[in-house]
NUVEX-488978 format. One record per residue: chain; residue number from 1; residue in one letter; y negated, x negated, z of N, C-alpha, C in turn. Coordinates in nm, 3 decimals. Each point is the difference from the previous one (the first is absolute). Layout:
! NUVEX-488978
+----+-----+----+---------+---------+---------+---------+---------+---------+---------+---------+---------+
| ch |   i | aa |    n_yy |    n_xx |    n_zz |   ca_yy |   ca_xx |   ca_zz |    c_yy |    c_xx |    c_zz |
+----+-----+----+---------+---------+---------+---------+---------+---------+---------+---------+---------+
|  A | NUM |  A |       Y |       X |       Z |       Y |       X |       Z |       Y |       X |       Z |
...
+----+-----+----+---------+---------+---------+---------+---------+---------+---------+---------+---------+
//
This chain:
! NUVEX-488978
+----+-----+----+---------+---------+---------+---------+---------+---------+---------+---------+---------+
| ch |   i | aa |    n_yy |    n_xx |    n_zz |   ca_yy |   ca_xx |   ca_zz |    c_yy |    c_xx |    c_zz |
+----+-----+----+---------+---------+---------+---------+---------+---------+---------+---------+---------+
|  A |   1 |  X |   4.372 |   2.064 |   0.218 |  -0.108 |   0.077 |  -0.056 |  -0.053 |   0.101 |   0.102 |
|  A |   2 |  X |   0.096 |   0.038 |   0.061 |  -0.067 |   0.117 |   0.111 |  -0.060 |  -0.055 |   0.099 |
|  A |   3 |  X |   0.019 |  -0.080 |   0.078 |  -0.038 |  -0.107 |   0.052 |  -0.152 |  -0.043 |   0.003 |
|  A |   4 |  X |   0.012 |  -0.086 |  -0.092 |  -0.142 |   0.003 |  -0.057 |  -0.132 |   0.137 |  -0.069 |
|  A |   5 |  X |   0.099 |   0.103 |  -0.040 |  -0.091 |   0.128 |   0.023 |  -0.066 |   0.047 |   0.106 |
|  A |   6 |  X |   0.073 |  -0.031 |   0.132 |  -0.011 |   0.028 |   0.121 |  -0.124 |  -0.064 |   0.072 |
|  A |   7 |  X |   0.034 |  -0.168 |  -0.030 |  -0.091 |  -0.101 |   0.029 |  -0.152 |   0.051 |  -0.066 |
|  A |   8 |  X |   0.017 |   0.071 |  -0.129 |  -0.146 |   0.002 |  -0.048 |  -0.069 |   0.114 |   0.054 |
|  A |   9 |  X |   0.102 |   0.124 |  -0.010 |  -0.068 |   0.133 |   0.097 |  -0.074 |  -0.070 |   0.075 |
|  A |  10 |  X |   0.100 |  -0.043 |   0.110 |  -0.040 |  -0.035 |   0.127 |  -0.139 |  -0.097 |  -0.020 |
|  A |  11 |  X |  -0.008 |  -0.052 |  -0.041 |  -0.154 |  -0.088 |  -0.004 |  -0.101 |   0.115 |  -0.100 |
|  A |  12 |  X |   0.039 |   0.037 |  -0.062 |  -0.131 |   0.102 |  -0.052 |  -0.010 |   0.059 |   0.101 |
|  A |  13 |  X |   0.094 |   0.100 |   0.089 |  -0.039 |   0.026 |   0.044 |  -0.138 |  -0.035 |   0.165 |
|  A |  14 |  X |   0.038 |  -0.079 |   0.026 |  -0.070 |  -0.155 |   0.073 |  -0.122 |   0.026 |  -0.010 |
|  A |  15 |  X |  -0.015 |  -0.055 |  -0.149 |  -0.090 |  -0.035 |  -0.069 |  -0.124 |   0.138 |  -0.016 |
|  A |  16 |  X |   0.060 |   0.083 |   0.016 |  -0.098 |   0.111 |  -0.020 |  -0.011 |   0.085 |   0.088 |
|  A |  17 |  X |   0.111 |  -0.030 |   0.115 |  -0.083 |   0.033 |   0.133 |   0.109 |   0.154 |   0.073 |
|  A |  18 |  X |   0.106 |   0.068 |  -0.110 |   0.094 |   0.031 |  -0.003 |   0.067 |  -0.009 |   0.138 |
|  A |  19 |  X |   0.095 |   0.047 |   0.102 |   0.114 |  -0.035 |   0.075 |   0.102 |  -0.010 |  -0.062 |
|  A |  20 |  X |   0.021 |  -0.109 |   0.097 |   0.154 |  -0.072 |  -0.027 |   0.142 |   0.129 |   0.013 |
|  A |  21 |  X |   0.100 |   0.014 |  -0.102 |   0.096 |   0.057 |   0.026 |   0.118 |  -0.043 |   0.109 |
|  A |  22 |  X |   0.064 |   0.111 |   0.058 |   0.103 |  -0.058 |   0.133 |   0.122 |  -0.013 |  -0.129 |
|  A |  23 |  X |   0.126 |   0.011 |   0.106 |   0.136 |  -0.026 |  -0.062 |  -0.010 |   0.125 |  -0.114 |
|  A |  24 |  X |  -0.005 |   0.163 |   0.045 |   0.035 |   0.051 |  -0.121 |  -0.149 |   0.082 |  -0.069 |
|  A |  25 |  X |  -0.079 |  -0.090 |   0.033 |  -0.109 |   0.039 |  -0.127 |  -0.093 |   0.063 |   0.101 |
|  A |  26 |  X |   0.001 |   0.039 |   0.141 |  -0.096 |   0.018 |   0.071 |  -0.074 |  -0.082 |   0.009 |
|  A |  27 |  X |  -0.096 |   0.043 |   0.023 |  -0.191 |  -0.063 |   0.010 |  -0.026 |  -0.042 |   0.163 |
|  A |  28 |  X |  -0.030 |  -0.126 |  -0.034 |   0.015 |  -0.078 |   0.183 |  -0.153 |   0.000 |   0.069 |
|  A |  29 |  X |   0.002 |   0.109 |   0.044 |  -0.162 |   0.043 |   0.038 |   0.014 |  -0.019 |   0.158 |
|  A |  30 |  X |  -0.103 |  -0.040 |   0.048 |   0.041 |   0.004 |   0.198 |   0.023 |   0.200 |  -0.022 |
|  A |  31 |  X |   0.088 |  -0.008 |   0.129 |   0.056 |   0.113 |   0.042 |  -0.104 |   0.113 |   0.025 |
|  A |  32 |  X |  -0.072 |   0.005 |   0.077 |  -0.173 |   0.039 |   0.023 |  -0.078 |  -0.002 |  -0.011 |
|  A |  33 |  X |  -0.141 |   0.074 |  -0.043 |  -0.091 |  -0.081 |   0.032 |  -0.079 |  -0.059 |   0.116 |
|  A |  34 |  X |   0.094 |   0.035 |   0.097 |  -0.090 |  -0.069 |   0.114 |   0.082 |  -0.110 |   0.030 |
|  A |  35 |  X |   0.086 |  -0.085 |  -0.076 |   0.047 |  -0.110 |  -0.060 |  -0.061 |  -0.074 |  -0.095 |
|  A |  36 |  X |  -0.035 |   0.074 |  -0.102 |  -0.089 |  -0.097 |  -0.052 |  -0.176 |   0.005 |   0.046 |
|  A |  37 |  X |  -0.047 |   0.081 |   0.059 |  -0.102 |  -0.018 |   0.082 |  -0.018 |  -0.087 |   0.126 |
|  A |  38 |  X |   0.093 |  -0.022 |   0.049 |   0.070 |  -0.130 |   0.137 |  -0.016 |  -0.127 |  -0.099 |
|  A |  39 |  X |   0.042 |  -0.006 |  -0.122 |   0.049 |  -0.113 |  -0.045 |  -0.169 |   0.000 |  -0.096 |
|  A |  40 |  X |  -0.031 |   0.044 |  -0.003 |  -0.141 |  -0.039 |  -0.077 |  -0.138 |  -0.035 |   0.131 |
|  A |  41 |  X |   0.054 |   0.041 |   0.100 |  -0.069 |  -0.018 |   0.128 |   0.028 |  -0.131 |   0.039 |
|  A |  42 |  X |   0.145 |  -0.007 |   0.010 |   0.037 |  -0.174 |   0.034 |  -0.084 |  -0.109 |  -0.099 |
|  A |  43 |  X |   0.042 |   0.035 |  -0.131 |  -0.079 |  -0.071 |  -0.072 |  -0.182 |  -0.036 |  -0.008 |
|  A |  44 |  X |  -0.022 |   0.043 |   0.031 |  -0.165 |   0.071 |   0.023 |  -0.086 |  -0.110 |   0.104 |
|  A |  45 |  X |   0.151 |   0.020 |   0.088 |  -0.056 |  -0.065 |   0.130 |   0.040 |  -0.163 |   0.023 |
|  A |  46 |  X |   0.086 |  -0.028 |  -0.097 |   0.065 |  -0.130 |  -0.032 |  -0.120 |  -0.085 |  -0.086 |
|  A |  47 |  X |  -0.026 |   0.089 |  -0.101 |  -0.108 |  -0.052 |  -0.097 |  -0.147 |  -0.086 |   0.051 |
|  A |  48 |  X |  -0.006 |   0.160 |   0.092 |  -0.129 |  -0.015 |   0.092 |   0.019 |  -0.148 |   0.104 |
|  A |  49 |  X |   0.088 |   0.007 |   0.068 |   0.005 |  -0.141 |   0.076 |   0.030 |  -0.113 |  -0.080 |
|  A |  50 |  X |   0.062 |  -0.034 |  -0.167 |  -0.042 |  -0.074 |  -0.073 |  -0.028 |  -0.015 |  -0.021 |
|  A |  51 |  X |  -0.156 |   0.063 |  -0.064 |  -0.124 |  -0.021 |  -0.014 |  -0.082 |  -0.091 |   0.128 |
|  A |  52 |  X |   0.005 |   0.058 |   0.139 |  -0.034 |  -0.051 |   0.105 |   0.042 |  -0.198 |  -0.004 |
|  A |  53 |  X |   0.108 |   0.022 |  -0.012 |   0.030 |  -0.149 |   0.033 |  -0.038 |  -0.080 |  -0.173 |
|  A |  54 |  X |  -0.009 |   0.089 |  -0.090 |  -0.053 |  -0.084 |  -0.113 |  -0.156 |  -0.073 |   0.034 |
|  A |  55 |  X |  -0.066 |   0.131 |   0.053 |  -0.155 |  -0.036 |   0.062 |   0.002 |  -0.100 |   0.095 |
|  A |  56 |  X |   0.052 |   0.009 |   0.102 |  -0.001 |  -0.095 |   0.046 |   0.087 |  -0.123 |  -0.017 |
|  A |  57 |  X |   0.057 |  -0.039 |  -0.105 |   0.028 |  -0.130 |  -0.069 |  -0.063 |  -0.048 |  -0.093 |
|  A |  58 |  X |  -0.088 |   0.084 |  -0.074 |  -0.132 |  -0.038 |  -0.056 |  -0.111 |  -0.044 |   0.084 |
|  A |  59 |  X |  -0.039 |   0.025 |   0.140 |  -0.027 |  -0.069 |   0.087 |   0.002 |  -0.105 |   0.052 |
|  A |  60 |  X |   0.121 |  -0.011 |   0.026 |   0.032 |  -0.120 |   0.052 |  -0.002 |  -0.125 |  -0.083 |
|  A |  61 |  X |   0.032 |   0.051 |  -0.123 |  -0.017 |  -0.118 |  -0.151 |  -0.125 |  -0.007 |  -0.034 |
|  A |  62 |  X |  -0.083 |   0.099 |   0.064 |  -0.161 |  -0.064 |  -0.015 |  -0.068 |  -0.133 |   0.101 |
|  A |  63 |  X |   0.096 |   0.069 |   0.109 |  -0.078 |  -0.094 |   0.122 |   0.072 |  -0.150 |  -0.016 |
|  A |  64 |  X |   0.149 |  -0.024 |  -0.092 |   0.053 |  -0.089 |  -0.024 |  -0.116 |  -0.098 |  -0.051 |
|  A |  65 |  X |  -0.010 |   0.044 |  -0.114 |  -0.066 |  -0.018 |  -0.172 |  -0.159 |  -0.073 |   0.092 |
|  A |  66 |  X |  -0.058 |   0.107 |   0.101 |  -0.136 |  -0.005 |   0.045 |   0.008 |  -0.168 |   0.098 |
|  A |  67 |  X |   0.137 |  -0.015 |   0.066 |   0.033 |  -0.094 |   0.084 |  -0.024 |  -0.108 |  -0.066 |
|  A |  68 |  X |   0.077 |  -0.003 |  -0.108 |   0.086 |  -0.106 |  -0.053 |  -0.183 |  -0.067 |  -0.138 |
|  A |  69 |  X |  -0.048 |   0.065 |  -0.025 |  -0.106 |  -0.011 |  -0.089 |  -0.087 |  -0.023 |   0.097 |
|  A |  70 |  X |  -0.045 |   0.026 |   0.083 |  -0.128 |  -0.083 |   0.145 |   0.049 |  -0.146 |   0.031 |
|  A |  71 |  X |   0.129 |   0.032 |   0.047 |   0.072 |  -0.108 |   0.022 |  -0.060 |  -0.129 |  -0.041 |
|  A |  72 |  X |   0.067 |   0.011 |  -0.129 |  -0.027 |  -0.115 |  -0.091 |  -0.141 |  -0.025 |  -0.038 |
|  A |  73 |  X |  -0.096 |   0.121 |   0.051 |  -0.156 |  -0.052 |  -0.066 |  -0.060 |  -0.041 |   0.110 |
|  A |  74 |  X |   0.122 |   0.045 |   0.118 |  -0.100 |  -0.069 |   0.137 |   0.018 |  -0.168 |  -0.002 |
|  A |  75 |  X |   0.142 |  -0.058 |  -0.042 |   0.047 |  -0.094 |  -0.001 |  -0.071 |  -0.117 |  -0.038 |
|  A |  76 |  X |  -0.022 |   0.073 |  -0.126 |  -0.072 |  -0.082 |  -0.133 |  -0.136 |  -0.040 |   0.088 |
|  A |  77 |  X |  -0.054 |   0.120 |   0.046 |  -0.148 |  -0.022 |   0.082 |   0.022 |  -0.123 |   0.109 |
|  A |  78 |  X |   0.070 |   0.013 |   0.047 |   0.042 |  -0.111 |   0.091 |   0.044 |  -0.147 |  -0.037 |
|  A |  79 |  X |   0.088 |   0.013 |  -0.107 |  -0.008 |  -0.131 |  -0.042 |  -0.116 |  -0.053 |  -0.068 |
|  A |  80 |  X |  -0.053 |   0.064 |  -0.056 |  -0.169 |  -0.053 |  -0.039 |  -0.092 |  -0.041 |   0.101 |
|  A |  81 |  X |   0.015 |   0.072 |   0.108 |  -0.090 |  -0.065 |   0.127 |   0.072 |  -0.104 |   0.019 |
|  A |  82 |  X |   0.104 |  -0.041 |   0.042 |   0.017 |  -0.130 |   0.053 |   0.007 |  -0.110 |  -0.114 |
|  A |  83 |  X |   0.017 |   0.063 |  -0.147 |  -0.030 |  -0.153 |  -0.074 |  -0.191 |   0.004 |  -0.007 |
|  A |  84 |  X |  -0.049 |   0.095 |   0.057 |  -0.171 |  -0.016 |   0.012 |  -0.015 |  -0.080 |   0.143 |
|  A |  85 |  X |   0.089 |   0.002 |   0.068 |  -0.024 |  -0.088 |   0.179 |   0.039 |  -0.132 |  -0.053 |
|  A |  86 |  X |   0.147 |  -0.031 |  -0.089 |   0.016 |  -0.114 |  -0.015 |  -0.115 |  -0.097 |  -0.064 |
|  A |  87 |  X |  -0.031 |   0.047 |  -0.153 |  -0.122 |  -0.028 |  -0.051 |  -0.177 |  -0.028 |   0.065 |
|  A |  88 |  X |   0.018 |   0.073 |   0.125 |  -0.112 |  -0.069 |   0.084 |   0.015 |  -0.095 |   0.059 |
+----+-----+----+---------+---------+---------+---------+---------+---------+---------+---------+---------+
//
């Protein structure tokens, strides 16, 4: 039973945005704030270059998509000319 009391704190607390408790009921906050300002900076800048390589993989799946769709309408164009050469 305690156990599971524990389990539910602990996710309400989660859940609502709360810190997590340590071993005896201390609050697990970074040590500083120029700890958690480092660590919201790291993040920031992680995001930012994920974004970057998201953009440019949306790119590249355009020029795929752009390849691959000419491709086949150039093809088509081509096989129609030569059943129009054969036919003459």
């Amino acid at each position: 039973m305690g156990v599971g009391g524990w389990v539910m704190t602990t996710w309400m607390r989660i859940k609502n945005g709360y810190p997590l408790e340590g071993t005896w009921g201390n609050a697990m906050h970074p040590k500083t704030d120029r700890e958690a300002a480092e660590r919201v900076k790291l993040l920031t800048n992680e995001n930012a270059e994920l974004r970057a390589e998201i953009g440019s993989m949306k790119d590249r799946l355009a020029n795929v998509e752009r390849i691959v769709t000419d491709d086949s309408h150039r093809l088509t164009h081509e096989i129609e000319a030569l059943r129009d050469k054969q036919t003459n």
